[in-house]
C-alpha positions as CSV (number, residue, x, y, z in Angstrom):
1,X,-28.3,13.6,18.1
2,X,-24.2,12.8,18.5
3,X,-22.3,15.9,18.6
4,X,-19.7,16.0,15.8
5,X,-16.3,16.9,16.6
6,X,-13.9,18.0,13.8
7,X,-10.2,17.1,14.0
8,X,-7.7,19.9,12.5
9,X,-4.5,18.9,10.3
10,X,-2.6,19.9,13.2
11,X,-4.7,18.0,15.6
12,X,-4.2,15.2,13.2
13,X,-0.1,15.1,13.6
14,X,-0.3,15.3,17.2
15,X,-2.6,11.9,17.3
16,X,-0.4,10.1,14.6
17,X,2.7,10.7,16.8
18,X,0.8,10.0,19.6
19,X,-0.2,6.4,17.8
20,X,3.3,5.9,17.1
21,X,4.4,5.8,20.6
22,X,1.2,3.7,21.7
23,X,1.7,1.6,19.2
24,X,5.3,0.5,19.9
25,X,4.3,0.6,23.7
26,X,1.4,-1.7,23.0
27,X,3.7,-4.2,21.3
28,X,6.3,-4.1,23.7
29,X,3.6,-5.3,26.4
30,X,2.0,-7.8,24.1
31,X,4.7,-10.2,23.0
32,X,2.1,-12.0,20.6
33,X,2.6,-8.7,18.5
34,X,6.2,-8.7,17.9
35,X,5.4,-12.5,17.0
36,X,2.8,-11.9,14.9
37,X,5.3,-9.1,12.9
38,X,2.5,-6.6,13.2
39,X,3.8,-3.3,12.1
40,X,3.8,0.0,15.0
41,X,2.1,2.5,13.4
42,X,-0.9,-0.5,12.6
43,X,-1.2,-1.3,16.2
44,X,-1.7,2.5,16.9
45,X,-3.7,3.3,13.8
46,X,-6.0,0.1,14.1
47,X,-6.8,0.9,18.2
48,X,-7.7,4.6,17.0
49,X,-9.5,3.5,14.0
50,X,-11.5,0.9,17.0
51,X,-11.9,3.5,19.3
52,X,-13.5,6.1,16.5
53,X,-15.4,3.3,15.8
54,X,-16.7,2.6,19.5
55,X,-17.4,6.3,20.3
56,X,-19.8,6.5,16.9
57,X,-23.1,7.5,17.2
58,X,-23.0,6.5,20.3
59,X,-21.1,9.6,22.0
60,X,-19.3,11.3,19.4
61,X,-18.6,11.3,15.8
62,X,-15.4,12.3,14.8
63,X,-14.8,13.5,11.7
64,X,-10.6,14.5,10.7
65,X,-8.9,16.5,7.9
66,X,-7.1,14.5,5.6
67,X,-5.1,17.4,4.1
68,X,-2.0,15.9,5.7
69,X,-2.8,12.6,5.4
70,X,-2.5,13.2,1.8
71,X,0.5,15.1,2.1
72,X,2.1,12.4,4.1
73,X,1.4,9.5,1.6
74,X,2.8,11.5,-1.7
75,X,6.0,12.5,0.2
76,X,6.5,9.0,1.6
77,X,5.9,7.6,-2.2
78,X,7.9,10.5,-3.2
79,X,10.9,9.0,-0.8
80,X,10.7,5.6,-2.7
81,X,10.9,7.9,-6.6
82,X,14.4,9.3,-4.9
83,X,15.6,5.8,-4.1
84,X,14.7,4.6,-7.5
85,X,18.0,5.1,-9.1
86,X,19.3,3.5,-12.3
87,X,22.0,1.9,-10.7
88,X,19.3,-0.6,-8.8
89,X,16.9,-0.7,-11.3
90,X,19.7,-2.2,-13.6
91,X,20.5,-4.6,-10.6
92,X,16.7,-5.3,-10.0
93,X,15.3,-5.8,-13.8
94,X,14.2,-9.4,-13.7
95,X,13.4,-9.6,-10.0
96,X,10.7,-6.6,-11.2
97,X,9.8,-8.3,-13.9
98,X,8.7,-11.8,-12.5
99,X,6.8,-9.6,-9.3
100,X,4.7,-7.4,-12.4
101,X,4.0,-10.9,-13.3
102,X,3.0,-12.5,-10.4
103,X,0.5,-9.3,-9.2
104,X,-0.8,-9.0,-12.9
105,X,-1.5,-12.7,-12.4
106,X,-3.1,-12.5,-9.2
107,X,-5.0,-9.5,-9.8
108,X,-6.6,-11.5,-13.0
109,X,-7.0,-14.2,-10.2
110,X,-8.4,-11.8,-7.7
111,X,-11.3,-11.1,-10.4
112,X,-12.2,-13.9,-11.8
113,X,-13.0,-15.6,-7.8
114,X,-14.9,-12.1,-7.3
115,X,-16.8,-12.6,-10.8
116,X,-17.7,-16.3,-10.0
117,X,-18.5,-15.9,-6.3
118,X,-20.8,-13.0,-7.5
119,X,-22.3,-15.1,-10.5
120,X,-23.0,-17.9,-7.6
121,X,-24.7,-15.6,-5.1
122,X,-26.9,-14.1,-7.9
123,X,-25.8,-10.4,-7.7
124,X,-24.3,-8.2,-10.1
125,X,-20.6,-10.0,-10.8
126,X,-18.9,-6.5,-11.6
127,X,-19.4,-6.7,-8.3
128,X,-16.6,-9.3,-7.4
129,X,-14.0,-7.0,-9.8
130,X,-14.9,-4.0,-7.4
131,X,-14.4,-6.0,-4.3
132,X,-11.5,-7.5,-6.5
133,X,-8.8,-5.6,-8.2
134,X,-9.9,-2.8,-8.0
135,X,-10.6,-2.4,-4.3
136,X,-7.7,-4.4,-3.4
137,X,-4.5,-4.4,-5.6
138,X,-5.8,-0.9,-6.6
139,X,-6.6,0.9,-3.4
140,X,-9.1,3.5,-2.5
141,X,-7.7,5.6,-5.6
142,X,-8.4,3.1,-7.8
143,X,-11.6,2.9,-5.5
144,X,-12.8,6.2,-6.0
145,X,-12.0,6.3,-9.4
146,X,-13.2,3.2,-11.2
147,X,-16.4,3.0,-8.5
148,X,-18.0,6.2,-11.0
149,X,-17.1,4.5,-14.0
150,X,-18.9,0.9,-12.8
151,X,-22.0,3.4,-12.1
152,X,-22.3,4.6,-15.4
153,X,-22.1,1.2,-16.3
154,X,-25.0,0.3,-13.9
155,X,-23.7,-1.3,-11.1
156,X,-25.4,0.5,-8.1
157,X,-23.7,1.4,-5.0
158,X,-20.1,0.9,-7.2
159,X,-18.2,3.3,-4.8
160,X,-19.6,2.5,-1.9
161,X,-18.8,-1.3,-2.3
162,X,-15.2,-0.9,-3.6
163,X,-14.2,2.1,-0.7
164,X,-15.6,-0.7,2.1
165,X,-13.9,-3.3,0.1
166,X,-10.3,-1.0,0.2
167,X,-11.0,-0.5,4.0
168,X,-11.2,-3.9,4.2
169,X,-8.3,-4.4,2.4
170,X,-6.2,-2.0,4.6
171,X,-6.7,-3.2,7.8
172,X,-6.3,-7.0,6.9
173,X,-3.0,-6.2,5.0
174,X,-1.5,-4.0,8.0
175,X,-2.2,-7.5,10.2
176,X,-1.1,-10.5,7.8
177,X,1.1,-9.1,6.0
178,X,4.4,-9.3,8.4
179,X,2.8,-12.4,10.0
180,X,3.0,-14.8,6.5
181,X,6.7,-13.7,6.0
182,X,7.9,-14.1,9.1
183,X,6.3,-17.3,9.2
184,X,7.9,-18.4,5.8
185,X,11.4,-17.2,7.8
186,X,10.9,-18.8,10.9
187,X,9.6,-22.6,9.4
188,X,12.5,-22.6,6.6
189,X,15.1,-21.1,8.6
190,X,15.9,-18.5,6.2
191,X,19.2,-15.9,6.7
192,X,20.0,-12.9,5.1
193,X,23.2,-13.0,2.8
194,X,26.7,-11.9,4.5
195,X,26.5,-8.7,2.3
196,X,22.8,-8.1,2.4
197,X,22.0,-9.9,-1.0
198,X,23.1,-7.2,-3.0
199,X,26.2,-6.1,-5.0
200,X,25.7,-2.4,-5.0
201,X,27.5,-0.3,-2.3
202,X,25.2,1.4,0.3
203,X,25.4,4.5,1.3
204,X,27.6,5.1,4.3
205,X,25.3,6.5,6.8
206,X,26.1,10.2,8.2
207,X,24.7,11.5,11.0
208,X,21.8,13.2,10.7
209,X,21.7,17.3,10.8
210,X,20.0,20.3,9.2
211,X,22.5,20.5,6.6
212,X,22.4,17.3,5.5
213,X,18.2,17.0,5.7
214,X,18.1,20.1,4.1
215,X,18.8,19.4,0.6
216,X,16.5,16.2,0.7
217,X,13.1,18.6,1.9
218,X,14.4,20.5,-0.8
219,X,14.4,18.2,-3.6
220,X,11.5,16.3,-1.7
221,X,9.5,19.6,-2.2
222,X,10.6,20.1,-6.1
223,X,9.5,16.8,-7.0
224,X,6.0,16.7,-5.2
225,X,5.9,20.1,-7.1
226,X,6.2,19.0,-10.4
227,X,5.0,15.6,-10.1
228,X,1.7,17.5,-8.9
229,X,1.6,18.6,-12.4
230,X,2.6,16.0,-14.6
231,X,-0.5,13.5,-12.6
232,X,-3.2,16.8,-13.6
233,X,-1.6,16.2,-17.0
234,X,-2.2,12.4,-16.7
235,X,-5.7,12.9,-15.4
236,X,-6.0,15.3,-18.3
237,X,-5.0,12.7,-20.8
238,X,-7.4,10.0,-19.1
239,X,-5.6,8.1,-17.2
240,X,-6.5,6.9,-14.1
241,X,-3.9,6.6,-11.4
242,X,-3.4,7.7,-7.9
243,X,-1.6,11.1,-7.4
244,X,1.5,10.2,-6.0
245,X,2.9,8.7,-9.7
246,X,3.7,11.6,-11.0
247,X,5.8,12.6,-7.5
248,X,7.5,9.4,-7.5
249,X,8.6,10.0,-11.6
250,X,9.6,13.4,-10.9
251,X,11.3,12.3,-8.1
252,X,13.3,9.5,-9.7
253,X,14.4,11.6,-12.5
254,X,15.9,14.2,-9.6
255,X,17.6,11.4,-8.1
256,X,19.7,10.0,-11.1
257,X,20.3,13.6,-12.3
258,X,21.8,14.1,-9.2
259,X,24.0,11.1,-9.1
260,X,25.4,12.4,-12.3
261,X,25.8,16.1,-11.9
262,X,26.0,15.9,-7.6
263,X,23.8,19.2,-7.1
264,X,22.3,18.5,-4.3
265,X,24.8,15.1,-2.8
266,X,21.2,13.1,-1.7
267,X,22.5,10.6,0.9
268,X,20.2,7.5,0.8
269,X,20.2,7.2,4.6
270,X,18.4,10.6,4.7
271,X,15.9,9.7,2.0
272,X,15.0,6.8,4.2
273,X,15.0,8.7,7.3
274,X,12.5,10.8,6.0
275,X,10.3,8.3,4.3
276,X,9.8,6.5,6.9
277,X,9.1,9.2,9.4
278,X,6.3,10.2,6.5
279,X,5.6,6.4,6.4
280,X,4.5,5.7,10.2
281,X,2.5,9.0,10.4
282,X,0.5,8.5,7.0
283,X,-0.5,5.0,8.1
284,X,-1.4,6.0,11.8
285,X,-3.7,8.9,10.2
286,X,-4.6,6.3,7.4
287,X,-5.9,4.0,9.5
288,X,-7.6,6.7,11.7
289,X,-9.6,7.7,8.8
290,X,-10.6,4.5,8.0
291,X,-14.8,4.2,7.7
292,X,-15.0,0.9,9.2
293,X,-18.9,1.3,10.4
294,X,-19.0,1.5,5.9
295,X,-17.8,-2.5,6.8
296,X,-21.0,-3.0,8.4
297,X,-22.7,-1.9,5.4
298,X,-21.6,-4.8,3.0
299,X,-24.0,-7.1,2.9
300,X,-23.1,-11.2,3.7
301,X,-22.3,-11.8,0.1
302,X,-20.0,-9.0,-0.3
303,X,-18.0,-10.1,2.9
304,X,-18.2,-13.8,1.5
305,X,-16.0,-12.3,-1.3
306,X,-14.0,-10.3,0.2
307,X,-12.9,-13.4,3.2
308,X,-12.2,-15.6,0.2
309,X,-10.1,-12.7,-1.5
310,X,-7.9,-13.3,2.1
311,X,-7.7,-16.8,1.6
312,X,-6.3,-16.5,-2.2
313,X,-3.9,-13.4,-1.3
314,X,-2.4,-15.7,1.4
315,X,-2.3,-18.8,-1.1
316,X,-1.0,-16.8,-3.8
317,X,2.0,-15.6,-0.8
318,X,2.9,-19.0,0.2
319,X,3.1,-20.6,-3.2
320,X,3.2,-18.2,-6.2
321,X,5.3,-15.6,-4.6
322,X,7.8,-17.4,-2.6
323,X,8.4,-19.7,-5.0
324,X,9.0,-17.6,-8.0
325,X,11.1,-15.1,-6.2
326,X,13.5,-17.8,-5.3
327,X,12.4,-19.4,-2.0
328,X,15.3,-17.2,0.3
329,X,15.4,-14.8,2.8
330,X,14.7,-12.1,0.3
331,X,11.4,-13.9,-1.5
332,X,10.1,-14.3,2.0
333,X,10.4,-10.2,2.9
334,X,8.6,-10.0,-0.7
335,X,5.6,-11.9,-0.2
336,X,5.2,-10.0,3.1
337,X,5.4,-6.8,0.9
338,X,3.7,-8.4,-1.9
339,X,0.6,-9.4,0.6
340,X,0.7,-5.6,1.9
341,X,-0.2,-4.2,-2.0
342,X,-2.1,-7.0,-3.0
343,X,-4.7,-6.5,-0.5
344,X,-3.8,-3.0,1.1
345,X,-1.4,-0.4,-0.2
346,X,2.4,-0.1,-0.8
347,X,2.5,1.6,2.6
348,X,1.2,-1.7,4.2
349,X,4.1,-3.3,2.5
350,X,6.6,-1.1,3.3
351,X,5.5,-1.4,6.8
352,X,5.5,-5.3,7.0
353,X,9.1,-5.4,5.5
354,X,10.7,-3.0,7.6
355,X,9.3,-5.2,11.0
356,X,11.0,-8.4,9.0
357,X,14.3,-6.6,8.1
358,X,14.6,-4.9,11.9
359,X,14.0,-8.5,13.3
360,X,15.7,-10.6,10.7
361,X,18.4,-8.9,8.8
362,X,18.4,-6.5,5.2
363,X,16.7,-7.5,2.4
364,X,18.0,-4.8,-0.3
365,X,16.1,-6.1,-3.0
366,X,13.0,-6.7,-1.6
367,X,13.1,-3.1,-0.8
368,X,14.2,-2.8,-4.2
369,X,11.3,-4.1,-6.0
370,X,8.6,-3.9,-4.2
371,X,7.7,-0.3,-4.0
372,X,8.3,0.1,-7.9
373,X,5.9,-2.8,-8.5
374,X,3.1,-1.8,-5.8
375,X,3.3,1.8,-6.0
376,X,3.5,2.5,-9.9
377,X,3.7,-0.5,-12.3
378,X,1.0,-2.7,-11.3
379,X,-1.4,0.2,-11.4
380,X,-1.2,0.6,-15.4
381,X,-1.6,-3.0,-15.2
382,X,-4.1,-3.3,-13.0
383,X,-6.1,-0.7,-14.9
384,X,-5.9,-2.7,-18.4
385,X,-7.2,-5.4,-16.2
386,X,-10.2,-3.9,-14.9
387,X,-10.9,-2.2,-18.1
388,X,-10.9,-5.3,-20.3
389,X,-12.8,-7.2,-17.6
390,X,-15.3,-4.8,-16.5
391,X,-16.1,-4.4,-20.4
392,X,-17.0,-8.5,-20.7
393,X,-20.4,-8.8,-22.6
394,X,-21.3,-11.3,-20.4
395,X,-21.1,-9.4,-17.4
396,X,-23.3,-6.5,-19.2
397,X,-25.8,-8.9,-20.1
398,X,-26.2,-10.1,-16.5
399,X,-28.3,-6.5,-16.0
400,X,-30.5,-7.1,-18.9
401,X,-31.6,-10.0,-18.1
């Protein structure tokens, strides 16, 4: 019998550092990486998630807390509700509006190929909307979630299908992602504007010191706080969204409070420091946690799906997205982000545009946009759109028959 071995929450932060340095190690020694605009913390995650993976049932299974991984991702979302101030959102308005759009759109396209590819391999087609939408613009929370409801409905094995189909998701996001919008940069010869694209002032960056990090922990705390409580009260009032929403509202309504009445003087260069610090250790343990032996367990036809899903993210990328967010620099950094949602999670976008913009040049608005879009507004969409879908008499009949 393989002997289990049970990694700590403090364990946990000493191997997501530890995949942080590999990773930007590894890519330093691989040139193909830095090509291919693979993110650091992926590399790292991805050769832990491999290595987990290898040691399996085989020599030992590990098995790791994800208190803090949990942490991690609702103060890193909670980072993006602080930068969400009215003053961008103003700026950004149609920009969000076409990229709701365009991943409304494309999660309608993600189930419909799921539904038909299903209906042509004769299993149950609610099938293709778990390893659709709902596994893939929706994440594991929309995973875990909506997998229960498609049980009651009598789709067997619901959860188990749409968690493999999010793991799925995951690690192809954290690999593609940079790699399609660098390519878009690179073949049109894109450049950032002079001014970064955007007409709002930055914030002059300060150098970085207790007193100034302080009053961002602070606030950072306050917000996960009471965003904790308005998501039980969403939960309460059936909704069903991940838990960082209610952080990242909390959070945003801190933010412009404070740009009005100066209480706590949050410096945006801080904010960012601090998200991305939660940023590259989330997705290190993310990817650690990843099941991938759960892969093995989807049978051909699911994996039929879920290649073909690939194919139509990276269509959608090239075509849909570019295009309609205005073929420049700045469209280019969003398809890279809006390839990390659509198939992973706003992390995985996050994580693709910052290895574009550290190459490349700033992209304000993509920055702007897409975590508003990925993290919070496409998941009341995307739940309308799995609702009404799951809930097609056709696709209940196909049990009865």
């Amino acid at each position: 019998m393989t002997p289990t071995l049970k990694l700590t929450a403090v364990q946990m932060v000493g191997l997501a550092a530890v995949g942080v340095w590999i990773g930007g190690w590894v890519k330093r020694k691989v040139p193909l990486l830095d090509r291919l605009n693979i993110p650091v913390p992926v590399i790292g995650g991805l050769m832990f998630a491999l290595t987990a993976l290898a040691l399996r049932g085989r020599y030992v299974n590990l098995e790791a807390d994800s208190t803090l991984r949990d942490l991690l991702q609702i103060a890193f979302m909670t980072t993006i509700g602080l930068s969400a101030r009215l003053q961008l959102l103003r700026e950004g308005g149609w920009p969000l509006i076409k990229l709701l759009g365009i991943a409304s759109f494309g999660a309608v396209l993600q189930n419909v190929l799921g539904i038909g590819l299903a209906t042509a391999l004769g299993i149950d087609p609610r099938l293709g909307i778990l390893s659709g939408s709902v596994a893939l613009t929706g994440g594991p929370a929309t995973a875990i979630a909506f997998g229960g409801t498609f049980e009651k409905m009598g789709v067997t094995g619901g959860t188990a299908v749409a968690m493999a189909s999010a793991t799925f998701g995951i690690a192809v996001a954290g690999l593609i992602g940079g790699y399609i919008g660098g390519r878009l940069i690179r073949r049109r010869g894109l450049k950032p504007l002079p001014d970064g694209g955007s007409s709002v002032t930055p914030s002059e960056p300060r150098p970085l010191g207790s007193g100034d990090l302080l009053p961002i922990v602070v606030i950072l705390g306050v917000a996960m706080g009471i965003g904790n409580l308005l998501s039980l009260g969403m939960e309460r009032l059936g909704l069903i969204l991940p838990a960082y929403i209610g952080s990242m509202i909390a959070a945003s309504i801190l933010r412009n409070l404070d740009d009005r009445f100066h209480f706590a003087r949050i410096a945006q260069s801080e904010v960012d420091t601090l998200g991305r610090v939660a940023l590259y250790l989330f997705i290190v343990m993310a990817l650690l946690t990843l099941r991938l032996w759960e892969l093995a367990h989807l049978a051909l036809p699911m994996l039929v799906i879920l290649l073909a899903q690939v194919a139509l993210c990276w269509l959608m990328c090239v075509t849909m997205s570019y295009y309609v967010m205005g073929r420049d620099y700045e469209a280019a950094v969003t398809t890279a982000g809006f390839c990390g949602f659509m198939l992973g999670i706003t992390a995985n976008a996050i994580a693709c545009m910052e290895e574009l913009v550290e190459k490349y040049g700033p992209a304000p608005r993509a920055f702007l946009v897409v975590p508003v879009v990925g993290a919070f507004l496409i998941d009341f969409t995307n739940s309308l759109i799995i609702t009404t879908m799951a809930n097609l008499r056709w696709l209940s009949h196909f049990t009865s028959r």
